[in-house]
N, C-alpha and C positions, 0 to 999 in steps of 0.2 A: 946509584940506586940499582937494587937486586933487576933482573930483568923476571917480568911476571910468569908463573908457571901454569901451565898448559895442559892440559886433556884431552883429546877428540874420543869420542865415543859411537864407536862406526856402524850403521847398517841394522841398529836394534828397533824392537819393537817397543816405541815410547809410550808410556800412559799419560795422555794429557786431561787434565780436568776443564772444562768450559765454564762458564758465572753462574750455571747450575749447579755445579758439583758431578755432573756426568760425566763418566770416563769413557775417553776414546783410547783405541789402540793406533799408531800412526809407525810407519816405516821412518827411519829418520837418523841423522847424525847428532851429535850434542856436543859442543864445544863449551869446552872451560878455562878462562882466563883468571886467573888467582883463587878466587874463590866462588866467583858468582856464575852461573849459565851467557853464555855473549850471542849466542845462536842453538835454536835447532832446522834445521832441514832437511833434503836429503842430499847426499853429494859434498857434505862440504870439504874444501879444500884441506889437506892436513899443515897446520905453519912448522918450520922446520923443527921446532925446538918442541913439539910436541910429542906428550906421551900416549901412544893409540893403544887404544881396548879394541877388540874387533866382538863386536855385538852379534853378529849373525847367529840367528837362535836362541837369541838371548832379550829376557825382559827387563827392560829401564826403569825401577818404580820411584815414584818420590819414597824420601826415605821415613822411614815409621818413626813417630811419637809416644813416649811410655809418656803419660798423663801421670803416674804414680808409682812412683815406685821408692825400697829403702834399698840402695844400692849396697853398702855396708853387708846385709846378711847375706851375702854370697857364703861365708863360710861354716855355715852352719846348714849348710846345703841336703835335703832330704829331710830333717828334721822335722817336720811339719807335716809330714806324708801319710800319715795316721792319726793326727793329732784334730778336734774340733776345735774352735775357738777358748771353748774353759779351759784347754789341757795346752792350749798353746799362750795363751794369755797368764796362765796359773803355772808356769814352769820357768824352768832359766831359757827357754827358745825368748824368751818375749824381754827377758832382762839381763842377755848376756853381756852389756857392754861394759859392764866394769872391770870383766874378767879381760877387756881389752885393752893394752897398752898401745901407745900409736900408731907404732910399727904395725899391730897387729891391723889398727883400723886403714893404714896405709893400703896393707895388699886385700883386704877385705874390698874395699873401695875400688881399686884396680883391675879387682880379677870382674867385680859386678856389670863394673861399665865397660868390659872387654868381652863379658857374656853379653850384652846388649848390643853391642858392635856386633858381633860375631851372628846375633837373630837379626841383623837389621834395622835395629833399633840406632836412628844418628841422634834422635836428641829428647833428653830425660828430666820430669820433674822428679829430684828428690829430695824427699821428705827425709830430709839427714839429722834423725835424732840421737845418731853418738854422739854427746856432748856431754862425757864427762868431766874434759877437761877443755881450756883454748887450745890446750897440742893436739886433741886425739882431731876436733874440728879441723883445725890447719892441715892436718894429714888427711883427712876427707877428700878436701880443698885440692891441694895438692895431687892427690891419685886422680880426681876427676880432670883435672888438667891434664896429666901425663898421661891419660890413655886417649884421645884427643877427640873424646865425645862431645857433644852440644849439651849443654844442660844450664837447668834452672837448678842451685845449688841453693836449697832452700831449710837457712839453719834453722836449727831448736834452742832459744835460748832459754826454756824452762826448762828446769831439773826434776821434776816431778821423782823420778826412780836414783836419783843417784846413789850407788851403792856403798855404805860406811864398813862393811865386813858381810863375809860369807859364809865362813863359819868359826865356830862350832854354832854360831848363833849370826843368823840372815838378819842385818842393819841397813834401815837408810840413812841418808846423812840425816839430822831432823832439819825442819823449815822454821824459820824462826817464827811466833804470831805476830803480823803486822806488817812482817818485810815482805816486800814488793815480789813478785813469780821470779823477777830475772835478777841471776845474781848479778854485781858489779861489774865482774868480770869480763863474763855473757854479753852484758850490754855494754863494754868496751870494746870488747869484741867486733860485737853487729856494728858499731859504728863507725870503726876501723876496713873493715873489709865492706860497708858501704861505699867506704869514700874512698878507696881504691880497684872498685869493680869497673869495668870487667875484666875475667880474667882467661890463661889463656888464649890468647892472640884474638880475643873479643868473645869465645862459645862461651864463655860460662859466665852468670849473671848470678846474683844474689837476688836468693828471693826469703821468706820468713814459713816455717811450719810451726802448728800448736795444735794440739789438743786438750793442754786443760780449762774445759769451760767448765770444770765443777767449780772454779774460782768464782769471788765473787766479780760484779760486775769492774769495778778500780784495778783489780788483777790482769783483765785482759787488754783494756784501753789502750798499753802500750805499743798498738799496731797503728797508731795515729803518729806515734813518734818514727815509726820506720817506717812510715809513709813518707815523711819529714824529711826522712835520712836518704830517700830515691830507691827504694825498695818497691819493688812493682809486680810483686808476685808474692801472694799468701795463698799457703792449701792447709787444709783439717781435715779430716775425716767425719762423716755423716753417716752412721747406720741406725736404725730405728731396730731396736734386738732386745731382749730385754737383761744381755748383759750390760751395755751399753744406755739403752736408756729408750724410752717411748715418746720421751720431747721432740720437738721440730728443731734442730739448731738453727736451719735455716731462718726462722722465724726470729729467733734467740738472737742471731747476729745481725739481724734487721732492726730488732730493736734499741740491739748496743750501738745503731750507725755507721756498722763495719760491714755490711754488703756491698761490694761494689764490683765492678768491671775485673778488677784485679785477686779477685777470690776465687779458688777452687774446691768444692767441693770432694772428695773419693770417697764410692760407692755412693751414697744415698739411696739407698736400695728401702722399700717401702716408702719411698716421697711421699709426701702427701699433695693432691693438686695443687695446692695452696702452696706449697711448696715450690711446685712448677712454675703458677706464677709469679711467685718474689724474684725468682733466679730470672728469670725470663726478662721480667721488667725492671733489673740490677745489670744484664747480661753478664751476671756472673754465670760459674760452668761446672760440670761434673764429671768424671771419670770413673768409669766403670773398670773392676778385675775380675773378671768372673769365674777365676779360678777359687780363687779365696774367695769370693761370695757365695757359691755355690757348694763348695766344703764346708765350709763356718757356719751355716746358718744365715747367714745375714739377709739372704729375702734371695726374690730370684733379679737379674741381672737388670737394669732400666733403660742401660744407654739407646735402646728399639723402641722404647714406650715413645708412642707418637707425641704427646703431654712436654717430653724429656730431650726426645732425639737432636734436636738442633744446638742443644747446649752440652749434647755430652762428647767426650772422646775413650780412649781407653787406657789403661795402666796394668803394669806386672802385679804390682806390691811387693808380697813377700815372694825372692827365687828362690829364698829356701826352703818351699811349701811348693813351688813347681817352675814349671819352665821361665826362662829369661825374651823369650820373643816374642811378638805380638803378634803374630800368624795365628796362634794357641787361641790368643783372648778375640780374635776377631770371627775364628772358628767357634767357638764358645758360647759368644756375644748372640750371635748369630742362629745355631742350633737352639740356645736355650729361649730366646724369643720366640722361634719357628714350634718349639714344643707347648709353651706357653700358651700361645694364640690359637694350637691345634687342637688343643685340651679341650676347648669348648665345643668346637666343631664333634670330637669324639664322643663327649659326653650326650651329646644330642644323636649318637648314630649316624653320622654325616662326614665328609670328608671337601674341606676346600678346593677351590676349584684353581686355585694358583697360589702359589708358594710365597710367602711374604714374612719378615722382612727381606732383603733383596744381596746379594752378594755388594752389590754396587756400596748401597749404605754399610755395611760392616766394613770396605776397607776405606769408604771415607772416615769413620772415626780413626782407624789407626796411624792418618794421613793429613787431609786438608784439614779435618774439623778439632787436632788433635794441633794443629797450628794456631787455630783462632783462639784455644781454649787457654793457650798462652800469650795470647795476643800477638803471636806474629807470624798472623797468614798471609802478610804482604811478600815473608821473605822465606820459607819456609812449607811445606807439606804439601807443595803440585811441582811441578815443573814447568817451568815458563823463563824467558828469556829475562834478566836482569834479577833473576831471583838467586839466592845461596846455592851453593852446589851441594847437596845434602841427599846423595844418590843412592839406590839399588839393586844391583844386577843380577836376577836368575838367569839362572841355566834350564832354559824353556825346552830342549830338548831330553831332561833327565829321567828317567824310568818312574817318577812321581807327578812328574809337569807333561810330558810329551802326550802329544793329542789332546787333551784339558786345554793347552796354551794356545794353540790353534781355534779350540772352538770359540774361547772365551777365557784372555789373559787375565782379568780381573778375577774371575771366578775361581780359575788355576791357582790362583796368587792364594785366595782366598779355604777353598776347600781343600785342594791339594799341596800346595808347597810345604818344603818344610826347611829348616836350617841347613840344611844338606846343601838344596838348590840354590842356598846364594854363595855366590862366587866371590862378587867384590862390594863393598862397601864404601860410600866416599864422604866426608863429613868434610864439609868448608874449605872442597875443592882438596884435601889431599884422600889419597888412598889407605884407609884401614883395616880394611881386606881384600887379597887379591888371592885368584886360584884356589877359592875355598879355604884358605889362612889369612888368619890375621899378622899383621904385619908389625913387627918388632916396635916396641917404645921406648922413648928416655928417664928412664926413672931417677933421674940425677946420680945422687952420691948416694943412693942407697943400694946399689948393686956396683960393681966392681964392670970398669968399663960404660955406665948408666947406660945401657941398652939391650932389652932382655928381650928376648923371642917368649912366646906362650909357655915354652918345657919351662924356662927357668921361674917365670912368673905361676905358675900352677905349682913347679918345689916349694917356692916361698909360701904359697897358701897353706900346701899339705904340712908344712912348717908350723905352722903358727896356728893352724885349728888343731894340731893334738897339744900344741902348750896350753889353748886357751880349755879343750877339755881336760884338763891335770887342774884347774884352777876349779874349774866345775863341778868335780869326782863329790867332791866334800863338800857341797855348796845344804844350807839348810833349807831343802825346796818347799818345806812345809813354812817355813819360816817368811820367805819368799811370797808365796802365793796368799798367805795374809796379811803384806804390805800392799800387795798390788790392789787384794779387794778392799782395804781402807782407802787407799790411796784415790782408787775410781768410783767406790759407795757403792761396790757391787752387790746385789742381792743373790746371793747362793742358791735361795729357793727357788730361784726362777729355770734353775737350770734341772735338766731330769735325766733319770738313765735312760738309753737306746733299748727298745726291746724288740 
């Protein structure tokens, strides 16, 4: 038997959360034996075979939660930067995966979850809807393994967009009348990688994403059967927009029988209270992104809504529309409530007399509440003895953090850090960034020698986003953009020019 490996983590200032969700700051050591926390204190002994971080001036945080995100568009990176909801919905940004061959979703997937790693982010719901084929899925699979992130790997087995040709003339494959959302395949698939989950030395779980509720009610039912299958993680999307639609889903999937504990909702932005309480009393959950909702139109951010707060956490969505870390969305999350709540006070001539919502609450969603929302805040998103080691570590004295960390480590973390200031990373007890780098991975036999530092895994992306735009050049985006509004029963009217 291997003998267990080791961590101390010396002389830092830890953040511990109490049964309130109140962060303390504590002087202290942290030891890690394989994977899990076995002590913190202060002083403690180093065992010989350990690996020592020396902490001094350095903050310990539990390690951040993306709630939502599509890992995959890593490489269409920027794209989104200018673009609303219609021009990003109604373009190839929104339907490039056909122009993707495995390989391509391979380092797509890789470079995503090592941008996540790299902000902090140890462990991710994604909403992985490249499925155009079982390969491009298994290379998904695969990349999220080999970058050695924690995540809910949560497939799409509806096809809704799959691409038949590009051009001269933009084809979906057609749906046959009658046949069931999930192709054969799809559903050998999910039942094959059911029953061989988990994977990656236990981080990664299967869990199911869907969005087409235009279906009729017998189309979506089939989350009963991958319930079945030991699937224990469903997420959708919820915006109330009127590209999107002005129904309640929440309502909608209350009535089909499929709200439960195990459902997430991302963004739900315009809730309705009623809304508030299905979720509430389902304790199903929600994730806010508030970059993407506050670009897009989609309503202003909820995860602060008093109504909301206890069931929400936060998410990336798309990095190709903005940053990869949840420092951003927690910053976000945070100002855009605080302007929210201020609006009123202004509009009356008046100015609150305390600042609210609270630094505290913004980085519990990117943390503890960012665990329950996946159900596993027993193991996961504080730091405590016998819990995973899913770590950290700013550099509290950096020209961004210094004096901020002194006054108020959570607030530092909060308003001022940024990707810069984290130093190391630790996902299930090993190291996946140290000294402000990430640290090389095994990408099997698809690199020579399987183990590639960031230079060579960044060649591979820049590789494979200018083949996948060579497929793109000629793509028929008029052609395009009137599959996707039949497809979703978009109303065109509803949208208007900026003036």
């Amino acid at each position: 038997m291997a003998s267990p490996s080791t961590i101390l983590l010396s002389n830092g200032t830890v953040l511990l959360h109490d049964e309130k969700d109140h962060v303390t700051a504590v002087k202290a050591d942290i030891l890690i034996v394989d994977n899990r926390i076995a002590e913190i204190a202060p002083g403690i002994s180093s065992p010989s075979n350990a690996v020592v971080i020396n902490c001094t001036g350095k903050i310990v945080s539990p390690g951040f939660i993306d709630r939502n995100a599509h890992r995959t568009r890593h490489k269409p990176g920027g794209y989104g930067a200018r673009r609303s909801v219609r021009e990003t919905t109604f373009s190839p940004g929104f339907i490039p995966y056909g122009a993707y061959d495995p390989d391509d979703v391979f380092w797509g997937q890789l470079g995503g979850c090592m941008e996540a790693l790299d902000g902090g982010v140890t462990m991710v719901v994604d909403h992985a809807h490249i499925n155009a084929s079982a390969a491009h899925s298994s290379s998904a699979l695969s990349a999220t393994e080999s970058s050695g992130i924690r995540s809910y790997f949560c497939y799409s087995p509806i096809q809704s967009l799959r691409t038949a040709s590009w051009s001269p003339k933009f084809q979906l494959v057609p749906w046959t009348p009658g046949a069931g959302p999930v192709p054969e395949w799809a559903s050998n698939q999910l039942a094959e990688l059911a029953a061989k989950q988990p994977f990656g030395e236990g981080r990664v779980h299967l869990g199911v994403s869907f969005d087409a509720w235009y279906l009729p009610k017998q189309g979506v039912l089939f989350f009963e059967n991958a319930r079945k299958l030991g699937v224990k993680l469903f997420t959708s999307h919820y915006v109330k927009n009127a590209i999107i639609g002005q129904h309640s889903l929440v309502s909608l999937l209350n009535s089909y029988g499929l709200l439960s504990h195990d459902f997430l909702l991302s963004h739900a932005t315009q809730a309705l209270p009623e809304d508030a309480d299905l979720l509430s009393a389902k304790n199903a959950h929600i994730s806010s992104t508030p970059d993407t909702e506050l670009q897009m139109a989609h309503g202003t951010p909820v995860c602060l809504r008093p109504d909301l707060y206890k069931l929400s956490s936060l998410g990336i969505d798309c990095h190709s529309n903005n940053s990869g870390d949840i420092l951003s969305q927690m910053r976000l999350a945070l100002q855009s409530a605080c302007g929210h709540r201020n609006a009123g006070y202004v509009a009356q001539g008046k100015v609150p007399r305390t600042v609210l919502p609270t630094v505290e609450e913004a980085f519990n969603l990117g943390t503890i509440m960012g665990a329950r929302a996946v159900g596993m805040g027993g193991d996961i998103g504080s730091i405590a003895v016998g819990k995973l080691a899913d770590l950290v570590i700013f550099d509290a004295q950096s020209p961004s953090m210094v004096c901020a960390a002194e006054e108020d480590p959570v607030a530092a973390i909060v308003l001022h850090a940024s990707v810069r200031d984290i130093e190391t990373v630790i996902v299930d007890g090993k190291i996946r960034k140290r000294g402000g780098k990430l640290v090389a991975v095994d990408v099997g036999e698809r690199a020579e020698g399987r183990v590639l530092e960031w230079s060579g895994i960044s060649a591979k992306l820049i590789e494979s986003r200018k083949r996948i735009h060579q497929v793109l050049e000629g793509m028929d985006e008029a052609g395009a953009r009137a599959a996707v509004i039949q497809t979703f029963h978009i109303n065109e009217d509803n949208i208007v020019d900026v003036v």
